[in-house]
Residue, then its C-alpha position, 0 to 999 in steps of 0.5 A: x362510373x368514371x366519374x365516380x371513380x375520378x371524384x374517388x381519386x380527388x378526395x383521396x388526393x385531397x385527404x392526402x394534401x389535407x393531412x400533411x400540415x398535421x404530421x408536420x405540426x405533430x413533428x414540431x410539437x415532439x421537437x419542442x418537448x425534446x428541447x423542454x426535456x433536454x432544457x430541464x435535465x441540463x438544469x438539474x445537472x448544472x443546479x446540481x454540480x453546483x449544489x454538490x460543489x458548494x462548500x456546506x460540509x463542516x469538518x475538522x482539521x488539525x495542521x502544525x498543532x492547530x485545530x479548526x473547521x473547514x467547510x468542504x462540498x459534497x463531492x470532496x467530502x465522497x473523495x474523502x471517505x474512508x471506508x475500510x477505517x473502523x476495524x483500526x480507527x484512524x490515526x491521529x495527527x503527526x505532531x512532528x514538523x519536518x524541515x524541508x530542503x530549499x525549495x522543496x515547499x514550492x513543490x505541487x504534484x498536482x494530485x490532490x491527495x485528500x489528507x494534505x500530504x505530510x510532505x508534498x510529492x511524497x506518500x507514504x503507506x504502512x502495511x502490516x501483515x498479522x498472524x492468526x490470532x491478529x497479535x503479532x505483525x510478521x510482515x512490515x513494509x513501509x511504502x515510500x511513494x516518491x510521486x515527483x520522481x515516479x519511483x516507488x521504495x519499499x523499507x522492509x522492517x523484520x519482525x524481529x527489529x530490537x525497538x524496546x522503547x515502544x514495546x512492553x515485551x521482553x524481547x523488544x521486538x517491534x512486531x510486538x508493538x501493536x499489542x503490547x504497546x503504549x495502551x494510551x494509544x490505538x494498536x495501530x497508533x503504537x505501530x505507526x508512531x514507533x516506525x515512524x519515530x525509529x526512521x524519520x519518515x512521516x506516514x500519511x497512511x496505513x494498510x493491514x491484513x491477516x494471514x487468513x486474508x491473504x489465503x482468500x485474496x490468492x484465492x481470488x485472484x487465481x494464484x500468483x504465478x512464482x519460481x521457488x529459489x529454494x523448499x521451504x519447510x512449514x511442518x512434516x507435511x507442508x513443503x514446498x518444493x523450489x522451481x516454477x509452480x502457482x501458489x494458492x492461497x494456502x501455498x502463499x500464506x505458508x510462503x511469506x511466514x514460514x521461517x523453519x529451515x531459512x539459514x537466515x532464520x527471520x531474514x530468510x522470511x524476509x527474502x520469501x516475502x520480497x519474492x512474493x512481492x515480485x510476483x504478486x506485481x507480475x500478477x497485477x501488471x498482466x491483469x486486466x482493468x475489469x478484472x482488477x477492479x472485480x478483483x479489487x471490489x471484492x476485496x472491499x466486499x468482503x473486508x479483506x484489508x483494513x485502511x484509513x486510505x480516502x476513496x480518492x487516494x486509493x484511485x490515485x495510487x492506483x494510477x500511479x502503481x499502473x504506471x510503474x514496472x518493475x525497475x520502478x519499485x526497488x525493496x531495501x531491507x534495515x540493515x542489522x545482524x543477529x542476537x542470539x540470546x537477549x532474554x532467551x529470544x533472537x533479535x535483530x540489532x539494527x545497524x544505525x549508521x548503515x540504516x541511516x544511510x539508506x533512508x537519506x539516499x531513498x525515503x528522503x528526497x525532500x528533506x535534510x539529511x539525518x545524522x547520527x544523533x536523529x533517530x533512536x534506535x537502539x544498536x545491542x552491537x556497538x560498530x566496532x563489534x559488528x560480526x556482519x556487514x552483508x546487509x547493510x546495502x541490501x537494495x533490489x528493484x523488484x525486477x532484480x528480485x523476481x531474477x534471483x536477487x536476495x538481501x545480502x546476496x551480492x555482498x556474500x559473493x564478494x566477500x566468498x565467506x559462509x553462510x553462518x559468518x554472513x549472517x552473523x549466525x542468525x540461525x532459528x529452528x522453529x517458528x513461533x509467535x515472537 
């Protein structure tokens, strides 16, 4: 029986010796599929970048008046999509050149914004805020993104600006461009050629919403977190009251486009709007990066916005805004004053030398300065006939906004006079869609 047992314990031990070269071929055989697979997948990828980088795409470009064809790889032609185009279309060519100061042509921001910026190291963006019916533009804001410089200025441009030659309308307003404007052009072309046209600055893109969109994207975001200087009065039963509160949707909607008991009447608005403006940055700054991007998704999702924005500009001015405060962003307003009455409408005169002024100091870092002659913009107050002069510097950064400052508001206090005399009597009961 021992011995039994100890041939028992031989061939076990046998068995066991016998076995191992056979794990470690099994071992050696997973190791080289492991390296086949590995092999294989690095290929694909690498065949794959180079697929997608050579240039096989042929898509048309116009520059300086000439148009030709480049051919472009797959993945510039994905940076270069414009998703959020069709509701306006796209805008054409700037036929415009613009000279540059010395120097200026050598500038590279070294971001590679997808339209070949009109002029680099600067990118500048229309937003248009409509009201129900999608006619009348109540809100116009020119975006001048100083790239080199890491500022942000803003132009604000009221509804009411006197631009007769780029609108059929009797009132000559400018917020009534986008429908009554030239009809051989696209709405949005009209818009953008007659801010551009009217202030010299070359627009590379464009945003526009509604007001109900605006009611949805508060909504979204939770509300904006805001302290009202003063009630604003929409109808009997829509007030708002001044101080400390959260605005939703329908509160914010109401904010940015009521104008019925602003002593300022339009210009009144365009204070709520800076304010909002502020706020909305506070809101952004102290959001979270998964929460944005939900946020932001959403808004493409559902269509909110319409933009000829690329997807890679909107990523690079994403970037960029992350990187701003709100000493960074600072809002001027045209400078003008009130008509009362042309053709029973009031209008806002735009005051051209002070206008000037301002887009030479701030929306100009790159180009020559323009004189008195370069724009066309139509004063129905001559100079010398000026009633008010309170708005012709009107900046703020955004920080100062979300302090209490207001367009005009440091010059009033120099001056000491009231308000009527500071406004130039611009003064308006009710709101209405011009």
């Amino acid at each position: 029986m021992a011995k039994n047992n100890n041939n028992t314990g031989k061939n076990n031990i046998s068995g066991a010796v016998d076995k191992k070269p056979k794990i470690r071929k099994k071992k050696s055989s997973m190791k080289e599929k492991i390296i086949i697979a590995v092999s294989i997948i690095a290929a694909v990828i690498i065949i794959a970048v180079m697929v997608l980088n050579i240039p096989i795409i042929p898509v048309n470009r116009t520059k300086d008046g000439l148009t030709y064809t480049e051919h472009i790889s797959i993945i510039r032609w994905i940076k270069e999509l414009q998703p959020m185009a069709d509701m306006e279309g796209l805008l054409s060519a700037d036929p415009n050149s613009y000279e540059l100061n010395s120097g200026a042509d050598n500038i590279d921001d070294k971001r590679d914004f997808t339209n070949d910026q009109i002029i680099e190291g600067q990118f500048t963006v229309l937003l248009l805020g409509f009201d129900e019916d999608r006619s009348n533009s109540d809100v116009m804001m020119l975006f001048h993104f100083d790239i080199i410089n890491d500022k942000i200025n803003v132009l604000q441009i009221p509804r009411d600006s006197f631009v007769p030659d780029y609108t059929y309308s009797e009132n000559g307003k400018i917020n009534s461009v986008y429908t009554l404007g030239d009809e051989n052009l696209i709405p949005i072309q009209r818009v953008v050629d007659a801010v551009r046209d009217t202030f010299g600055i070359p627009i590379d893109r464009y945003i526009t919403t509604g007001c109900d969109d605006i009611v949805d994207m508060v909504d979204l975001i939770g509300g904006i977190p805001i302290n009202l200087p003063e009630d604003v009065f929409y109808s009997y039963d829509k007030i708002l009251y001044a101080g400390e509160q959260v605005l939703n949707g329908e509160q914010a909607e109401l904010f940015v486009r009521a104008r019925k008991g602003y002593m300022e009447g339009d210009i009144g608005r365009v204070k709520a709007q800076r304010i909002f403006m502020a706020a909305c940055m506070e809101k952004a700054l102290n959001m979270g990066t998964v929460e944005l991007t939900k946020f932001l998704t959403e808004v493409y999702n559902k269509e909110y916005i319409a933009t000829d924005l690329t997807l890679q500009e909107m990523s690079i001015l994403s970037d960029f805004g992350s990187n701003m405060n709100l000493d960074d962003v600072t809002v001027h307003m045209v400078p003008g004053e009130a008509v009362d009455d042309y053709n029973g409408y009031s209008v806002w005169s735009i005051h051209k030398n002070a206008t000037i002024d301002i887009l030479n100091e701030h929306f100009r870092p790159y180009q020559p300065d323009l004189s008195y002659d370069s724009l066309p913009i139509t004063e129905l107050v001559e100079s010398d006939y000026y009633t008010t002069d309170i708005y012709d510097e009107n900046q703020d950064t955004l920080q100062d906004i979300a302090n209490g400052a207001t367009p005009g508001e440091s010059k009033k206090k120099i001056t000491g006079t009231s308000s009527t005399e500071d406004t130039g009597g611009y003064e308006e009961s009710e709101y209405s869609g011009y």
